[in-house]
Kinemage of the C-alpha trace (Angstrom):
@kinemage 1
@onewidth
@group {chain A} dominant
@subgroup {mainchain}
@vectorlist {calphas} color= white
{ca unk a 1} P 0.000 0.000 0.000
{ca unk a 2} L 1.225 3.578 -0.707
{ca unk a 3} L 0.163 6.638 0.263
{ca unk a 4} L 1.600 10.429 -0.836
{ca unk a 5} L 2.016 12.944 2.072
{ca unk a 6} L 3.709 16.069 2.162
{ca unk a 7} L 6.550 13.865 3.172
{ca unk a 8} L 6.660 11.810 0.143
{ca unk a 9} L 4.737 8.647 -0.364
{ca unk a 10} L 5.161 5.942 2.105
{ca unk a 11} L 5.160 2.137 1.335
{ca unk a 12} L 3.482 -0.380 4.049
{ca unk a 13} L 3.790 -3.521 2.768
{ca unk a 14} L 0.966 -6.435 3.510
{ca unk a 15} L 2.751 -9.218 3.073
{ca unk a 16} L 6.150 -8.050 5.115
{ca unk a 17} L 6.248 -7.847 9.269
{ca unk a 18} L 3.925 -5.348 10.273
{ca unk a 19} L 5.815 -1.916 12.282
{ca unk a 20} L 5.695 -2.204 16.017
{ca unk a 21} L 4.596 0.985 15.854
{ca unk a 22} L 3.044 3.591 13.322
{ca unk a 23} L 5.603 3.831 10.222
{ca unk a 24} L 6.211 2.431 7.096
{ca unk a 25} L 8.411 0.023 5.492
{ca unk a 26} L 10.078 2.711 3.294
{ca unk a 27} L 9.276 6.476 2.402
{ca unk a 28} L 10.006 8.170 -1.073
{ca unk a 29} L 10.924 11.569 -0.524
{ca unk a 30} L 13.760 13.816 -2.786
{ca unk a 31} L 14.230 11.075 -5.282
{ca unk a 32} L 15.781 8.447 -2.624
{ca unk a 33} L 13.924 5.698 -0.314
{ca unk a 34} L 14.323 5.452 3.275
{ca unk a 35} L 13.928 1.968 4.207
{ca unk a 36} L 13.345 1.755 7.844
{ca unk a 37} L 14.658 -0.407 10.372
{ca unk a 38} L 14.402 -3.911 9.357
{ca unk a 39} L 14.935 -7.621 11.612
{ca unk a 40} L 14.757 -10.775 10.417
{ca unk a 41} L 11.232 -11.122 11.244
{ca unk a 42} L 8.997 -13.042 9.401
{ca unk a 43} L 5.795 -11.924 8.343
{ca unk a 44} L 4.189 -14.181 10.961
{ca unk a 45} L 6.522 -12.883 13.376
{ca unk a 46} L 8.489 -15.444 14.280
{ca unk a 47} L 12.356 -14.766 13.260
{ca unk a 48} L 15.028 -16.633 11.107
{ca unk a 49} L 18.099 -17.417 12.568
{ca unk a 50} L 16.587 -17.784 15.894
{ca unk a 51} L 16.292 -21.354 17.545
{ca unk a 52} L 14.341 -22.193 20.493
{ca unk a 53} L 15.916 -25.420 22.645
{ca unk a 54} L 13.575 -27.411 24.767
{ca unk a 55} L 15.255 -26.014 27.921
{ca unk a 56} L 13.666 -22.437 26.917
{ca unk a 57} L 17.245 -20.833 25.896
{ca unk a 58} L 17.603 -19.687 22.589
{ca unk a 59} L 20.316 -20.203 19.808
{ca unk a 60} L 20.889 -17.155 17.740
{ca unk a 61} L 22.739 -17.149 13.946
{ca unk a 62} L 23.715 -13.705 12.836
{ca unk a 63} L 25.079 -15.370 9.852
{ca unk a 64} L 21.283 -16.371 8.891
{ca unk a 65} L 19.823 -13.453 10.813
{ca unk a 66} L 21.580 -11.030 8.367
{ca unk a 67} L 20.953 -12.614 5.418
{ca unk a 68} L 17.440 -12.599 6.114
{ca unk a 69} L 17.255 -8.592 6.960
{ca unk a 70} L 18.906 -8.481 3.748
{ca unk a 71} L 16.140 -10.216 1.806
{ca unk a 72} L 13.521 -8.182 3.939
{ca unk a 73} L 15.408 -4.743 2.563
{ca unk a 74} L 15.582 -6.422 -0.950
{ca unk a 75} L 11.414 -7.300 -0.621
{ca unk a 76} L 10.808 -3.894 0.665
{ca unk a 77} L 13.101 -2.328 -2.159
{ca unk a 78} L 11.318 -3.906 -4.788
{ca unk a 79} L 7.911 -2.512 -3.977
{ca unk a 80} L 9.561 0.625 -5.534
{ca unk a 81} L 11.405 -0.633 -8.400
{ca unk a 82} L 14.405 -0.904 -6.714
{ca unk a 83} L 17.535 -3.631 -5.285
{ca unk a 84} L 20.170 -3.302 -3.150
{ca unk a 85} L 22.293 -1.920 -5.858
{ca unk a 86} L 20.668 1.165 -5.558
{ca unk a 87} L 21.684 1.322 -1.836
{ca unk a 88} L 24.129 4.498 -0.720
{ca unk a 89} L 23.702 4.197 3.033
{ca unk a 90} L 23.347 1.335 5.304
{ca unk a 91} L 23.415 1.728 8.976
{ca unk a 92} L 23.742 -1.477 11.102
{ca unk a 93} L 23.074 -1.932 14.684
{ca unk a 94} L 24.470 -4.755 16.380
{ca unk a 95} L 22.908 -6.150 20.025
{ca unk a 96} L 27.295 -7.085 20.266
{ca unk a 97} L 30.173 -6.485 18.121
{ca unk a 98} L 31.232 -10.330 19.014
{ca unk a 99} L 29.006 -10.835 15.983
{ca unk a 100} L 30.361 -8.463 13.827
{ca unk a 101} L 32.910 -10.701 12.145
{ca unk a 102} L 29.604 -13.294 10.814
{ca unk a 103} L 27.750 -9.848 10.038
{ca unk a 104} L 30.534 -8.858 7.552
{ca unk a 105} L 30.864 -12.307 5.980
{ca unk a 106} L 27.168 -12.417 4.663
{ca unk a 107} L 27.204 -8.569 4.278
{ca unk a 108} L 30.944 -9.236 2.039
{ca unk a 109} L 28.664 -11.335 -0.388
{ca unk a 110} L 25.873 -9.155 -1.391
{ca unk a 111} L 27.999 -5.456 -1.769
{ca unk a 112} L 31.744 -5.067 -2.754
{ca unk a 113} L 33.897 -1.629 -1.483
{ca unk a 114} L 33.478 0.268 -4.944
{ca unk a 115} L 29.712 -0.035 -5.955
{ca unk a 116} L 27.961 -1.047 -2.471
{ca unk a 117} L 26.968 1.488 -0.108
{ca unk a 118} L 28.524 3.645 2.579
{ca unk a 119} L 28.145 1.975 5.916
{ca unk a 120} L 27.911 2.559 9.439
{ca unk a 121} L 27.963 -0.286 12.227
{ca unk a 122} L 26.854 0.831 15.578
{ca unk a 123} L 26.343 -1.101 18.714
{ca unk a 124} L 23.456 -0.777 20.846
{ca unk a 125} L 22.175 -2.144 23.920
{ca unk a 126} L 19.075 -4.265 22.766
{ca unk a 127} L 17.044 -4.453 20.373
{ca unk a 128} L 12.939 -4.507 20.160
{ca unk a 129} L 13.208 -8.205 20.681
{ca unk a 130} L 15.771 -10.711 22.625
{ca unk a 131} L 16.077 -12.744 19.566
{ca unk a 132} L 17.337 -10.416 17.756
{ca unk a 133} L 21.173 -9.737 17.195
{ca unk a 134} L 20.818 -7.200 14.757
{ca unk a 135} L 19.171 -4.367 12.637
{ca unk a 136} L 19.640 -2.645 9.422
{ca unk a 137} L 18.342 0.414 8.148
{ca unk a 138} L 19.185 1.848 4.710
{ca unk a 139} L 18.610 4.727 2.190
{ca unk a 140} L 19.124 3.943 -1.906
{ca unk a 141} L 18.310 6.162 -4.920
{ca unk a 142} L 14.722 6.075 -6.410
{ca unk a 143} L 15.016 4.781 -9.852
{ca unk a 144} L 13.898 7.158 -12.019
């Protein structure tokens, strides 16, 4: 669904993980999209990368957790005509930079230093959910 304000036209998408709160999946605004901060949550909010053992702990993969954000920004991109190539920015927040090492390797596959984006990797000291390890927000150029 989209809908023009005097902000630029927003994109909420039905089939993605609804917001926790009241935003959109990406905004259009000035010719580039703002894609807004995206988990690996599933649509029927449960989370990839995240296993729960029968003694209630959980096993967390950032390797599979990142991959998946990354297919959420790709879906989410798309709804505009757009991929991660058109990417500029990409901030990532990370729940521990022990995991910033499995981040990279996944993130190393889908961008390269001279064509991917400009990044920033921040840690923080949760996230919305304990099962998740990390976060990624990003801004790309509107094709025209």
């Amino acid at each position: 669904m989209q809908h023009q304000g005097v902000n630029g036209t927003s994109y909420i998408l039905d089939e993605r993980a609804k917001a926790l709160a009241h935003y959109p999946h990406m905004r259009k605004a000035g010719g580039l999209l703002f894609v807004s901060g995206i988990s690996s949550r599933r649509p029927d909010n449960t989370y990839e990368g995240v296993e729960e053992r029968p003694d209630g702990t959980l096993a967390l993969d950032i390797k599979a957790q990142t991959k998946a954000v990354f297919d959420n920004i790709r879906t989410i991109l798309k709804a505009a005509n757009a991929d991660l190539s058109h990417v500029v920015d990409v901030t990532v927040f990370l729940v521990d930079m022990k995991d910033y090492g499995g981040m990279n390797e996944v993130y190393n596959t889908l961008f390269d230093g001279p064509t991917g984006p400009t990044r920033t990797t921040v840690a923080v000291h949760q996230l919305p959910s304990p099962k998740l390890l990390i976060e990624v927000k990003a801004v790309a150029l509107a094709p025209q």
